[in-house]
Structures are given as structure tokens and as C-alpha cells.
N, C-alpha and C positions, 0 to 999 in steps of 0.2 A: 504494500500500500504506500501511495504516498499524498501527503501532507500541504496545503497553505496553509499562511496567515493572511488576516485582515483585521488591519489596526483602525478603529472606527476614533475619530476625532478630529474637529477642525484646528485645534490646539498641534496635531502631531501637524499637520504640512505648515504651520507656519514657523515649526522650530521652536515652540514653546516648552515641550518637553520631547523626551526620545521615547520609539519603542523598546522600551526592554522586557515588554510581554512576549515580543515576538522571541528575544531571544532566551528567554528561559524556555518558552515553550521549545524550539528546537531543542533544546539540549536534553530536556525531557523527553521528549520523541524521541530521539537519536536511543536513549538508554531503551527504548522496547523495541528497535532494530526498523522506525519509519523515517523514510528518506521525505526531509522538506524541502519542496522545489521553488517557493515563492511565499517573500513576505509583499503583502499590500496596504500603504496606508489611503486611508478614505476621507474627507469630511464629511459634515451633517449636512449631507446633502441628498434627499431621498433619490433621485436620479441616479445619480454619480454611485450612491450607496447599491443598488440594485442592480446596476452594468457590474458594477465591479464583483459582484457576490454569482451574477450568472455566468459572469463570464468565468471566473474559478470551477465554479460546478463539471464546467466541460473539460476540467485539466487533473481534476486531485478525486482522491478518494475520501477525502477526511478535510473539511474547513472550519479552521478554529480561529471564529469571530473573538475579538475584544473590545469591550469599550460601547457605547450606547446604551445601556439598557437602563439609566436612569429615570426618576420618574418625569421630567422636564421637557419642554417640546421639541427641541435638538436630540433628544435620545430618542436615536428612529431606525436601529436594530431590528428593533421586532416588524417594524414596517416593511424595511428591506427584504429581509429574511421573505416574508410572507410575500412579495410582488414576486420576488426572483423566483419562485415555486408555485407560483402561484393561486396561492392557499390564504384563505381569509383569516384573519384575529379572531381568536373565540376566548373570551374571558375562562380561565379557570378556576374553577371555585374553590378547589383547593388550596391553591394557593394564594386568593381573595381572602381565606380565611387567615392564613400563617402571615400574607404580611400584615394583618389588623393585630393578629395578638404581639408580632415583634415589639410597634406600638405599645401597647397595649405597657407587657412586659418592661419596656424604656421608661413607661410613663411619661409618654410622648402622646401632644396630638398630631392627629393623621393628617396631612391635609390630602384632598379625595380624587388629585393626581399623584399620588403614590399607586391609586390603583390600576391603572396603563402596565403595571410592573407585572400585573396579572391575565393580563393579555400574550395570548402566544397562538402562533402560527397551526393553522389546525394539526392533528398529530402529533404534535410535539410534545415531551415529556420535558416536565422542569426539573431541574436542579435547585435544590436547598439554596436560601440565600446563606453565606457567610456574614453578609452584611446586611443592608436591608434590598440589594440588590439580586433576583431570583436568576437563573441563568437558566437556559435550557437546550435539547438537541432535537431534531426531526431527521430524518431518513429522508433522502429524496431519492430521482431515479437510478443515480450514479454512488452514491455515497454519504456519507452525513454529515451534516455541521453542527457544531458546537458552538451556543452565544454563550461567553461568559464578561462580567465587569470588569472594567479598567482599571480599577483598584487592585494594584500589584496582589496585594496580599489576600483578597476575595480570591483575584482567579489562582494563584499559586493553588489556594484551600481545591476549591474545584475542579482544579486541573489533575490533583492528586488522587481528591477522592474519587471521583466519577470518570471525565477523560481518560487519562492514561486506562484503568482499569477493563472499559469498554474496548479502548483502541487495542489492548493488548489480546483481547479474544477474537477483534475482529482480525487481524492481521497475521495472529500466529506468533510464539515464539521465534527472538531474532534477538540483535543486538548491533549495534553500530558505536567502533573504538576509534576514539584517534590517540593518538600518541604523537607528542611535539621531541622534535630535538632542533634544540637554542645552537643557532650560529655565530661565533661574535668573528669581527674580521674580515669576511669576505665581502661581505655586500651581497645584496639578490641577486644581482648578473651572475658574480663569480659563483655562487652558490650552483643556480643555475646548470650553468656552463660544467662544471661537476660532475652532475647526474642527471644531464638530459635526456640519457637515453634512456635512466631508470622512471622517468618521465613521461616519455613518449609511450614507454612499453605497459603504463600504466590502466591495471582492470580492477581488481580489487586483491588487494590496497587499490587505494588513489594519492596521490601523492599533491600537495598543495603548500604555497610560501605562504607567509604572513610575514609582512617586513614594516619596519618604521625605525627611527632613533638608533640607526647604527646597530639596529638585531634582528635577524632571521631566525623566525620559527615555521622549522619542516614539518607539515602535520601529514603523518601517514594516518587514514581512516579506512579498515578494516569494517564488513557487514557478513555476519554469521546467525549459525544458529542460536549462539551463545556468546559469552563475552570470552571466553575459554579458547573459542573457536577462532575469533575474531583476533583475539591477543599471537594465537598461533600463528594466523596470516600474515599479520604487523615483523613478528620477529627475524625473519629473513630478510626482509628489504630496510629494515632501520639496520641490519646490520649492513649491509650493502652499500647505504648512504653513509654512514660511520666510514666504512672504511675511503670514501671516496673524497668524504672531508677533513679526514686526518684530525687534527686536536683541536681544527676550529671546532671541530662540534663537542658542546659541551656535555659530559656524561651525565644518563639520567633526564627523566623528562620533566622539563620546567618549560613553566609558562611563561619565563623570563630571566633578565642580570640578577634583577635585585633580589628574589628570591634562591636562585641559585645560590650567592657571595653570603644572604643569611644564612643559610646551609650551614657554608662551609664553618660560617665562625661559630657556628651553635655547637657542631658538631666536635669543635675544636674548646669553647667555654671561652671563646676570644672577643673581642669587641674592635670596632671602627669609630675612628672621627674622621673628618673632613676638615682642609684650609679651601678655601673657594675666593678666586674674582673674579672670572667672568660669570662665572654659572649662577653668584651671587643668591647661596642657599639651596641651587635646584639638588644638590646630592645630598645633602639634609632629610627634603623632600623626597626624594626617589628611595632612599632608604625606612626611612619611615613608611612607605607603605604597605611593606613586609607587616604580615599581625607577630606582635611580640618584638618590635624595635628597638622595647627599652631593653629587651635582654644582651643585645648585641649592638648598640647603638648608642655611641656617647656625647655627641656632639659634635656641630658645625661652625669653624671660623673662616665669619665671610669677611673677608680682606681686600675692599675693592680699591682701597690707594696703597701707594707706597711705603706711607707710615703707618697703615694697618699690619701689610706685614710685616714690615721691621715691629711696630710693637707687640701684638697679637699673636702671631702667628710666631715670633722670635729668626724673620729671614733675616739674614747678615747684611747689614751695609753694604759693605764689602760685594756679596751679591748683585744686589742692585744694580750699584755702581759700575761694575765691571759687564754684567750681559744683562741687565734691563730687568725689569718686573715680566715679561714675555716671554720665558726664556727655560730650554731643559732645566738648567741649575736653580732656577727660582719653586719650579713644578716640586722639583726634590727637597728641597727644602722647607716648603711649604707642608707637604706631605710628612717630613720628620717631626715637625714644629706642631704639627695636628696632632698628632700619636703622642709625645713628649707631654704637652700643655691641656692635653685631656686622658694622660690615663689609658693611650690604646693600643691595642698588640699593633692592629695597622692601620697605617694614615693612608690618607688619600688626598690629591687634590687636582687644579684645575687651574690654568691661567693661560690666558689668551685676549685675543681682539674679536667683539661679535658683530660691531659696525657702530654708526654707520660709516664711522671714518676710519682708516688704519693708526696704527699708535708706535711707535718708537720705529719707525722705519718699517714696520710688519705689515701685510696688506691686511685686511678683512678678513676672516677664517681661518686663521692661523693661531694653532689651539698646542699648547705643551700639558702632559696629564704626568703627575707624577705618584709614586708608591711606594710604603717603604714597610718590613717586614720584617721579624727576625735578623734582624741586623741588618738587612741591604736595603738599598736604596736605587728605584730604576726610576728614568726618566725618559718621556718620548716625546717627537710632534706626532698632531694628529693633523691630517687633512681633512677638511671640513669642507661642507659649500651649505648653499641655500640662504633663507634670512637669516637675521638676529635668534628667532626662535630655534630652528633646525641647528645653527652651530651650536647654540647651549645647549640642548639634547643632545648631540652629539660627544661633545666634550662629557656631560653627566656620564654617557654608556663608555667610553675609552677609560675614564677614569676608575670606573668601578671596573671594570672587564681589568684590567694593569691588575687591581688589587687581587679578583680573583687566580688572575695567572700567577702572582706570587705568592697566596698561599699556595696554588696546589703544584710550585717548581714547575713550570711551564715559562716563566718570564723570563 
């Protein structure tokens, strides 16, 4: 079987908020072995709403509405739903009664458009409200859909109890794995360039990038009877990519640097601080949003002049003076003066130019990361491009990527 979404609100196309219904729901599906071929967002626009729900009917087996079924005159779900099928509202009295006691129970009054929520498409069986919004499903000629509320944590409730549950008898026992392995280094081309033919030759597994901020994630996704079955599929071709990327590929499946580098130090009872000037806090922030920060995380000295690192961060005159606040030797010292001045096995840091002018003779994007570890100390450039934005992510993942190569003797 396979799966859309349709995200119902006029709020989603104007970028007032994201779907992240759509994307819990796949990952959910994905765990009972259904393949999702399309997320759609909609407004409150009964037209618009009704092309977009027939026209899915002719492509999926399984459409899981979100959003509309409030009691308000923009929530026009149950309208849709019932033009595109072409099936009349017929009050249920059942649940006429269950949302009067919710009321009731709140010691709320009603007011007597809450009852539109008891309106549903003929045939259709409701769904409990979690909230006070009722959710329901009909069978049509092709396959069923599923209306549930926009309220994250309503449809989570209903997607758990009822969805999944349904979908998993109508489809059959299955599973769909993926399995990420983190690239630091290459870039997506060179990644690419690598294993294109373990790419091309791609059935299942299926093999896809996910790239941003100077890291590639390979996600091999495997579709089986079981997740047993699926992890079997996976195991030969992640080893095949391993071996094609050599040590850029990081061992172990993360969903990223910064959880990978927590790993290592948890693993080790070690901690990180950070010197920062261009990045100004971003490694701070990137580290922190590992859960459990403060175990392995002790602080950021953002040192955006001169005299912040000479006094802060303890970089040498002398440094300065001779190769510039820009500079390998500054990176390294900055990175020793972080670990030192906060208590850390390993420092980290970060200096560079992000725009919009170049600075001590350096163009624009010229980024040195330094790192220091059980006694050593490495420093590098980084090559960077794009805005201001993109080279300070960039420089964050070089920085922290240095530290992880030096705990694990790779650097």
C-alpha cells in the first residue's frame, strides 16, 4: 500500500507555521512497512480542498487528512471529504452526544457550532476526540482516508490508537529501515562521485544524500517483511559505501556532528569548551542541542576582537602581532585557551572572515578551525563559500569535525 498526506490550512501556505504532521506521520508509516509518495498542503478553500483530496484518491491507497475539523466556518474537512466522494453530511448522534458531555465534563458552555464537529461524511466511522476535536475515516472506491486534527498532539493520540493499527491489517506485515552514515569532508559531489554506481544499481536498499552545513548523510532504506529482514538488506551495501568512503565516513549511525562528538566524550566522561569569533556563539549553540549538554559541555568564549582574545580566551600578543587574529596559530591557541580557562579535556575553536568585507589582507570565506586534545594541538584552513550565514555553519561543522578526529586519532 501506499500513503499521502494532506495538510488542511491556510496558515500552512503562507509560512505561518510548518507541517510536521506530515512528517511524523511518514515516519510512522514507514515503521508498519507503507511507502509515502506525496505530502499536500491545502487552504480553507472548499474548491481547492476537494480537487486536491480527488485528485489523491486516484494515486494512494491510504489518505491521511490533517487539520480542519474545527468547529469554525474555515474548518471545511468534513465538506471536502464528503464533495470529493460524493457522499452527503449526516449528523451522528453518537457523537452529538460525546461532544455535549466533553462540555458538559469541562464545565464549559457549548456554543451550538461545536456541533458541525458531529457531522460526517455518510459511512464514515468516527474517531474519539482526544480533544474536543472528533476525527474520522470512510472507505471509498480505491482506499480510505483518514480526517484527523491539526493539533500535533490530538493527531499523534489518533494516529497511534486507531490509524496505524487499521493500516497495519490492511497492508500486511512489513517494515521500512533506513540507516544514515554521516560524511564529514567530502562534500555531496565527492560523496557522490564515490559510489555512483552503488547508486545507479540501486532497488532495495535505495540509496539517498541529505546534505547541508558541510555534512552528508547516506541514508540507505531497506523495505521487508520485518525490520530483521530489512536491517539484513541494509548490511551489505552500508558496508560497500564504508568501504568506498574510507574514514570520511563516520562509524555508527548518527543523524549528525554534534551528536556523534557527544558520543565520543560521554563515552570517554570528557567535556568541551569553545573560543569563537566568527561563528560568535554558533558552537555553543550547535553543541547544546545534543539532550544532556551539560554533561559534556562547558562553555563558550566568544572572542570577536582582539582584546577579547588576548584577555579571555589568554591568545598571546605575540600571536597576534606576528600572523593576525585570522590565522592557523590564532585557531590553536584559541582552542588551548578554551580547554585551559574552562576546565576541558578538549577545546575547540573558530576564526575567520564571514563578510561583508575581507579583514587583515584575507578575502571573505577564509575560515582557520583549531583543536586541541591530550596534549596536541592541530590547526587548519577551511575553505568556505556562500553568505555570511553558510560560512559560519560551515566553520561551526570543521570545527567540531577537527575535535572529533582528534579524539578518535584520525587528525
Amino acid at each position: 500500500m501506499n500513503a499521502e498526506t494532506i495538510g488542511v490550512g491556510t496558515e500552512l501556505l503562507l509560512g505561518q507555521i510548518a507541517d510536521t504532521n506530515a512528517q511524523h506521520i511518514s515516519a510512522a508509516l514507514a515503521e508498519i512497512g507503507m511507502d509515502v509518495h506525496r505530502h499536500t498542503a491545502v487552504g480553507d478553500n472548499l474548491g481547492r480542498m476537494t480537487l486536491a483530496i480527488s485528485e489523491a484518491l486516484t494515486r494512494c491507497d491510504a489518505l491521511i487528512i490533517t487539520g480542519g475539523l474545527g468547529p469554525t466556518p474555515d474548518d471545511i474537512t468534513r465538506e471536502g471529504v464528503a464533495a470529493a466522494m460524493g457522499l452527503e453530511l449526516r449528523r451522528d448522534p453518537e457523537l452529538e452526544t460525546l461532544i455535549r458531555r466533553i462540555f458538559k465534563d469541562r464545565d464549559r458552555p457549548m456554543p451550538d457550532s461545536n456541533l458541525r464537529q458531529a457531522d460526517l461524511p455518510g459511512g464514515a466511522r468516527a474517531i474519539a476526540p482526544v480533544g474536543t476535536a472528533p476525527g474520522f475515516m470512510v472507505d471509498g472506491p480505491r482506499g480510505v482516508i483518514f480526517a484527523l486534527p491539526g493539533v500535533p498532539w490530538e493527531m499523534k493520540a489518533m494516529l497511534e490508537k486507531v490509524v496505524l493499527p487499521e493500516l497495519t491489517v490492511r497492508s500486511g506485515a512489513a517494515a521500512i529501515v533506513s540507516r544514515q552514515i554521516l560524511v564529514l569532508g567530502l562534500g555531496e559531489s565527492l560523496t557522490h562521485e564515490k559510489i555512483a554506481d552503488l547508486v545507479d544499481a540501486q532497488t532495495n536498499p535505495t540509496i539517498a544524500y541529505l546534505a547541508g552545513k558541510g555534512q552528508v548523510r547516506v541514508r540507505v532504506t531497506a523495505k521487508a517483511g520485518s525490520r530483521t529482514s530489512a536491517e539484513a538488506l541494509i548490511d551489505p551495501v552500508e558496508e560497500a559505501i564504508r568501504a568506498r568512503l574510507g574514514p570520511a565516513a563516520v562509524p555508527g549511525d548518527h543523524t549528525g556532528l554534534t551528536m556523534t562528538l557527544a558520543a565520543l566524550l560521554l563515552a570517554r566522561n570528557a567535556s568541551v569548551a569553545a573560543a569563537e569569533s566568527l561563528t560568535g556563539g554558533l558552537i555553543g549553540v550547535e553543541l547544546t542541542r545534543a539532550p544532556g549538554a551539560s554533561d559534556f559541555f562547558r562553555g563558550s568564549l566568544v572572542c570577536y576582537s582582539d582584546e577579547a582574545k588576548r584577555e579571555v580566551a589568554g591568545v598571546p600578543q605575540s600571536i597576534l602581532d606576528r600572523f593576525g587574529a585570522v590565522s592557523e596559530q590564532t585557531a590553536g591557541a584559541l582552542a588551548e585557551g578554551a580547554a585551559y580557562r574552562l576546565g576541558a579535556g578538549l577545546g575547540v575553536a573558530a576564526t575567520g572572515v564571514a563578510g561583508p568585507a575581507g579583514q587583515e589582507g584575507q578575502p571573505v570565506g577564509t575560515v582557520f578551525v583549531g583543536a586541541c586534545w591530550g596534549g596536541r594541538t592541530m590547526a587548519h584552513r577551511v575553505f568556505t563559500y556562500g553568505d555570511r550565514d553558510n560560512i559560519r555553519a560551515l566553520a561551526v561543522t570543521a570545527a567540531l569535525d577537527l575535535g572529533r578526529r582528534m579524539i578518535e586519532g584520525t587528525a
